[in-house]
C-alpha positions as CSV (number, residue, x, y, z in Angstrom):
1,X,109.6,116.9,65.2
2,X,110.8,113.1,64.8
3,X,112.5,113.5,68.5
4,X,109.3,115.0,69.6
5,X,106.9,112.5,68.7
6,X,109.8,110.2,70.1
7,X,109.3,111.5,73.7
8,X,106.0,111.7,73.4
9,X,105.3,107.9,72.8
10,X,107.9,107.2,75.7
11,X,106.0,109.3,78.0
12,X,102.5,107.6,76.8
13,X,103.9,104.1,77.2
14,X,104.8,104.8,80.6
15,X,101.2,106.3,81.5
16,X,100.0,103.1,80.4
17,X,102.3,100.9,82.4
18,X,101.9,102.9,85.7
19,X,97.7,102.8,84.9
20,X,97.5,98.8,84.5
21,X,100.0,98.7,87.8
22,X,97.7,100.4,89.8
23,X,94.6,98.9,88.4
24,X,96.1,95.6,89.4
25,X,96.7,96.8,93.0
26,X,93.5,97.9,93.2
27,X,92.5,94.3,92.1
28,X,94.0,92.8,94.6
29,X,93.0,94.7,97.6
30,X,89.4,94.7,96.5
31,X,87.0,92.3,98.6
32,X,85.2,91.5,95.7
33,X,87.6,89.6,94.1
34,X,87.5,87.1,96.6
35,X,85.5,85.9,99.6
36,X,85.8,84.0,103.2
37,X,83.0,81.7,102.3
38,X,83.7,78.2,100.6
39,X,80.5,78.4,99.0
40,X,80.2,82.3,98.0
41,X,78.7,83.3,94.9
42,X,80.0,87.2,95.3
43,X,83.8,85.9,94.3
44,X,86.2,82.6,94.0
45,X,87.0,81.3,97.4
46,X,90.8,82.2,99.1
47,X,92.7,79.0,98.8
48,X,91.7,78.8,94.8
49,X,93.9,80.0,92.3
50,X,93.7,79.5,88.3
51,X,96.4,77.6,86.4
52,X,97.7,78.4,82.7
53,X,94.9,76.5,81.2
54,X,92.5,77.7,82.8
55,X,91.4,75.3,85.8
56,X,92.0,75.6,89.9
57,X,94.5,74.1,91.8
58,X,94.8,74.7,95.8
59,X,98.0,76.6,97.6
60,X,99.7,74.1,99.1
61,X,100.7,75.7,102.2
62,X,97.8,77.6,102.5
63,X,97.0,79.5,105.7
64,X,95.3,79.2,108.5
65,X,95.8,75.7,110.1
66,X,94.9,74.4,113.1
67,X,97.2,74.0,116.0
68,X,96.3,70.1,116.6
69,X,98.6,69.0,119.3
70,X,99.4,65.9,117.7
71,X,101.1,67.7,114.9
72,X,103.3,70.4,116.9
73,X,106.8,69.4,117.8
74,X,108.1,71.2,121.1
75,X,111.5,73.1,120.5
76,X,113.7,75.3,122.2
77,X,116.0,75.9,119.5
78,X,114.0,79.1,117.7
79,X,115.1,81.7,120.7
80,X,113.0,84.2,122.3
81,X,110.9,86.4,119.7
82,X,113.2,89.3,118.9
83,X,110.7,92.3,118.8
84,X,112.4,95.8,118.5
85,X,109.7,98.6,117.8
86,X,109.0,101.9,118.7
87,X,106.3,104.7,118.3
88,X,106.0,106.0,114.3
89,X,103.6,107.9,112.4
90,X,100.7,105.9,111.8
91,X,97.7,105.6,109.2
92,X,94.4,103.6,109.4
93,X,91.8,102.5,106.3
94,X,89.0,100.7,105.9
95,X,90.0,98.4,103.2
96,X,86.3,96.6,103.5
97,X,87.5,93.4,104.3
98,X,89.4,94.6,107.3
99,X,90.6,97.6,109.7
100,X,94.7,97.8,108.6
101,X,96.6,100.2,110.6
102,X,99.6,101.2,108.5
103,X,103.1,102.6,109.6
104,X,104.2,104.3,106.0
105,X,107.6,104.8,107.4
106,X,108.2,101.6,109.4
107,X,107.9,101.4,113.1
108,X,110.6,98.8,114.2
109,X,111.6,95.3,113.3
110,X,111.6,91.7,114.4
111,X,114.8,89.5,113.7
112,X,114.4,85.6,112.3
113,X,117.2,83.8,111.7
114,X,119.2,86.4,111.2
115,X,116.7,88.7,109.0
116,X,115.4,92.0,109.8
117,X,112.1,92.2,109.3
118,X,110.2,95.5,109.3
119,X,107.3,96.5,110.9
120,X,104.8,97.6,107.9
121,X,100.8,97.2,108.9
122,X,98.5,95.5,111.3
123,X,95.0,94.4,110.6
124,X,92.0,92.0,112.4
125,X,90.3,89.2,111.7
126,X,87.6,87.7,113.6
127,X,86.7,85.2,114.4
128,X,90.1,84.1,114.5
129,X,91.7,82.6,111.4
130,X,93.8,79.9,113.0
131,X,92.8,77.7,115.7
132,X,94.4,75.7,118.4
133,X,93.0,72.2,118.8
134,X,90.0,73.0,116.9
135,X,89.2,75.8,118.9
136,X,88.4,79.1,116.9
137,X,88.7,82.3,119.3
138,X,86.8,85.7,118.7
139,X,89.7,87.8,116.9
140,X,93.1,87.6,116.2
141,X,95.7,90.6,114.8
142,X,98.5,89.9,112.2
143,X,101.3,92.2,112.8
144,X,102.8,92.1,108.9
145,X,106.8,92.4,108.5
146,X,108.6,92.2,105.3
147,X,112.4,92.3,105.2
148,X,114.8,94.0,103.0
149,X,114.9,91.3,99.9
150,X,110.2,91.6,100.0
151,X,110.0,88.3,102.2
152,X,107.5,88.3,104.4
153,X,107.0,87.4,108.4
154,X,103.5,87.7,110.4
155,X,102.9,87.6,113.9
156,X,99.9,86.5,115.1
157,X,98.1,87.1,118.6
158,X,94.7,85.5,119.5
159,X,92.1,86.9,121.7
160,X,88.9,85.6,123.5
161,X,86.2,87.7,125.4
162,X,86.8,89.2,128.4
163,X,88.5,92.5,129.4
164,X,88.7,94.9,127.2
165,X,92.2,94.7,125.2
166,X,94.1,97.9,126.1
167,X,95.4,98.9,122.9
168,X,91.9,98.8,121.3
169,X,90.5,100.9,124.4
170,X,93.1,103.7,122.8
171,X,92.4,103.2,119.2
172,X,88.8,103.7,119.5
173,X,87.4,106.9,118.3
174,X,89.7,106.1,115.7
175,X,88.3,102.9,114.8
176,X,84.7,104.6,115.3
177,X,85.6,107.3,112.7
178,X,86.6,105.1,109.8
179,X,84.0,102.5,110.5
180,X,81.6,103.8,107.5
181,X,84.4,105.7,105.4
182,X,85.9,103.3,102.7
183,X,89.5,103.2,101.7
184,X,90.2,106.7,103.1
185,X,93.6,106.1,105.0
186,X,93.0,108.7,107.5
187,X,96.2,110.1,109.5
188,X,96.6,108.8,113.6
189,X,99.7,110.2,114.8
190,X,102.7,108.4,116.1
191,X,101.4,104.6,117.5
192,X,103.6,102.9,119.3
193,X,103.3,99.3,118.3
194,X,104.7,98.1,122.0
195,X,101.4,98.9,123.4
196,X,100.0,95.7,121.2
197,X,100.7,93.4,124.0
198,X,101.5,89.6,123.2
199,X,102.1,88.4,127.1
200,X,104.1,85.2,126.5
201,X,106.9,83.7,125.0
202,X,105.5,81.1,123.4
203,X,104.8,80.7,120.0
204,X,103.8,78.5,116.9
205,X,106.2,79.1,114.2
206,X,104.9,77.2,110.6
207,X,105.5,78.3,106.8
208,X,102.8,79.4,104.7
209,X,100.8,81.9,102.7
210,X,98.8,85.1,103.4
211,X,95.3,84.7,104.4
212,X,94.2,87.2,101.3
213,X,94.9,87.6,97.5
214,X,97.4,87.3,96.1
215,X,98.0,84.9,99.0
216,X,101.7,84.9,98.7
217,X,103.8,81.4,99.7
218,X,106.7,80.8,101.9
219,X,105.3,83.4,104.6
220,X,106.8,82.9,108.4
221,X,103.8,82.4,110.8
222,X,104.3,83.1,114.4
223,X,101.4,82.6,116.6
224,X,101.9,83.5,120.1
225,X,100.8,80.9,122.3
226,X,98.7,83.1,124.9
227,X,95.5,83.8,124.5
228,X,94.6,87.5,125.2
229,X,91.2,89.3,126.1
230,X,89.1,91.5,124.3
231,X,86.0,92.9,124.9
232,X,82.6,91.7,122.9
233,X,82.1,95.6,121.9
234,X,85.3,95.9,120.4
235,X,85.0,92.6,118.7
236,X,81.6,94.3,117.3
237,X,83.6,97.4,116.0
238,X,86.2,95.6,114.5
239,X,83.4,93.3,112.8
240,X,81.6,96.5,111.0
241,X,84.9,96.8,108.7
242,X,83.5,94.0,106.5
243,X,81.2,95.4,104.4
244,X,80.6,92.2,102.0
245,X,77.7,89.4,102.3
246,X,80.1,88.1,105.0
247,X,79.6,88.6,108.8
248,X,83.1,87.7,109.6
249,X,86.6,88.1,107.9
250,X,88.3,85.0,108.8
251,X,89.7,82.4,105.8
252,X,88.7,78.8,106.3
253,X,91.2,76.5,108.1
254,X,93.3,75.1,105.6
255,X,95.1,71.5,104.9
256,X,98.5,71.4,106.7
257,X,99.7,69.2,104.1
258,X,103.1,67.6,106.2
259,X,104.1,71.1,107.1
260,X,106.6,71.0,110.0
261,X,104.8,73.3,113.0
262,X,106.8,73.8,116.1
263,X,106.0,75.4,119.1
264,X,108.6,77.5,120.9
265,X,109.1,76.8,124.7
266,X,112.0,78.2,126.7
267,X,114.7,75.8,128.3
268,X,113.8,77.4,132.2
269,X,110.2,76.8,131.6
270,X,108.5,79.9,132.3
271,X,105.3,81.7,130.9
């Protein structure tokens, strides 16, 4: 009976542990715990977090930053961006905040410095979170990596109106279907993460955070340098994701605070 109760209490300890771990996810991918505006009222800004006793203190390499060409160094040094994906089962949700296209399984890698990093989800913001000498475009996507040892690499591609963007032309019933369904990851089929084109190779490479809670640090940015087209419809459809007081999901620019930010040419000069 003693051995009984034993196993019983074991089990009911762990149903409490998995319950709190999944309430805390939950907590952090909810929009209500945070906002994109400065001055919101619906949640504490992104770029605030609370200390031990109880005040704020500000992320110091928070993200997004402006691409001021006084502060970028040119370099050649950080090689061509070593992208290595192919097509793999795919899921999309509307988290609320954002359209995230998922790849459960993994759908390629890029290599930095050495480290693999895998291919795990996409999502859009727009306007676009970072900005190149001041200049805010209409969306950008962050392509989300993480590598074996749960660090984290983003790449980042920016996009202004004009032709329709190719891969968004394909995605759009899609995009259409889960428009008004909240947090249902509904099942695409194999997406081939080639077809999100980045046309240059160029990029901005800086260390910071994620854009949203829990906002974690020492992230790898690279934002390519080109400038892509979308079209002002799908701009719209990507736009009626955020369901919150907000009419855009795009964090304020953020101090650079001395952070080193290079940008990548290569040595012959082309694109």
């Amino acid at each position: 009976m003693i051995m009984k109760l034993t196993t019983f209490f074991k089990y009911f300890f762990f149903i409490l542990v998995l319950v709190a771990c999944v309430t805390k996810a939950q907590e952090i991918d909810d929009e209500r715990e945070f906002s994109y505006e400065e001055d919101s009222e619906n949640g504490r800004p992104i770029g605030e977090k609370s200390t031990q006793n109880g005040g704020v203190q500000l992320w110091k390499n928070a993200v997004p930053i402006d691409m001021l060409n006084e502060r970028v160094k040119m370099v050649s040094h950080l090689g061509l961006l070593d992208r290595t994906y192919w097509p793999s089962n795919a899921t999309l949700i509307n988290r609320g905040h954002d359209m995230m296209l998922r790849w459960p399984g993994g759908a390629g890698h890029i290599q930095i410095n050495g480290t693999q990093y895998h291919l795990r989800q996409s999502h859009w913001h727009s306007p676009s979170e970072h900005t190149i000498n001041g200049r805010r475009f209409d969306m950008e996507i962050h392509l989300v990596h993480q590598s074996n040892d749960n660090r984290t690499a983003v790449i980042v591609i920016l996009y202004k109106i004009g032709r329709p963007d190719s891969f968004l032309s394909m995605m759009k019933r899609n995009l259409e279907e889960v428009a008004d369904m909240r947090d249902v990851e509904k099942v695409v089929g194999f997406i081939d993460p080639e077809l999100i084109k980045s046309g240059s190779r160029k990029y901005y490479r800086y260390i910071g955070s994620l854009t949203t809670p829990p906002c974690t640090e020492n992230v790898i940015w690279t934002i390519v340098r080109k400038v892509r087209t979308v079209s002002r419809e799908q701009v719209e459809l990507i736009r009626d994701a955020v369901h919150d007081d907000s009419e855009a999901n795009a964090r304020p620019i953020q101090p650079i605070n001395g952070r080193k930010v290079e940008l990548y040419r290569p040595n012959d000069r082309e694109n």
